[in-house]
C-alpha positions, 0 to 999 in steps of 0.5 A: 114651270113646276119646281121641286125644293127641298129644304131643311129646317135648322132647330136652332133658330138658323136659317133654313138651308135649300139643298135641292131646286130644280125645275122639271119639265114633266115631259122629261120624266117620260125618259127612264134615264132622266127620270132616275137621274132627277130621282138620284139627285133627290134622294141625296138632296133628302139624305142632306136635309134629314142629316141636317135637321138631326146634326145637334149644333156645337157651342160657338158654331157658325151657321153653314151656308150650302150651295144650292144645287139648281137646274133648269131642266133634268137634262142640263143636270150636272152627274154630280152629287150636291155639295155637302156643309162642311 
């Protein structure tokens, strides 16, 4: 079953940190209501990353851990908005 990832790549040597996997069956695109949701959820999962890979790391910082936000399907998907590092 297709998957989309999004990741963001930490400059400074820590681990790479997954925001968004999600398996889409493409059958479920044909919506308009599941299509704009996967696109929601995208969108902020890309909003995430990109803040991610600019954030400048403070002296002492521990690498941050998020929450992986997985579906199996547009249709099981929570409204809710990834969860964010603190």
């Amino acid at each position: 079953m297709p998957r989309i990832l999004v990741m963001a790549d930490e400059g400074d040597g820590r681990e790479t940190v997954v925001l968004l996997h999600e398996r889409v069956i493409p059958s479920e695109l044909e919506s308009d209501r599941l299509s704009a949701r996967l696109i929601e959820r995208v969108g902020w999962a890309l909003v995430d990353a990109d803040e991610i890979e600019q954030r400048a790391p403070s002296p002492g910082e521990h690498p941050v851990r998020m929450t992986v936000m997985q579906h199996e399907s547009a249709k099981t998907a929570p409204q809710t908005r990834p969860l964010r590092a603190a």
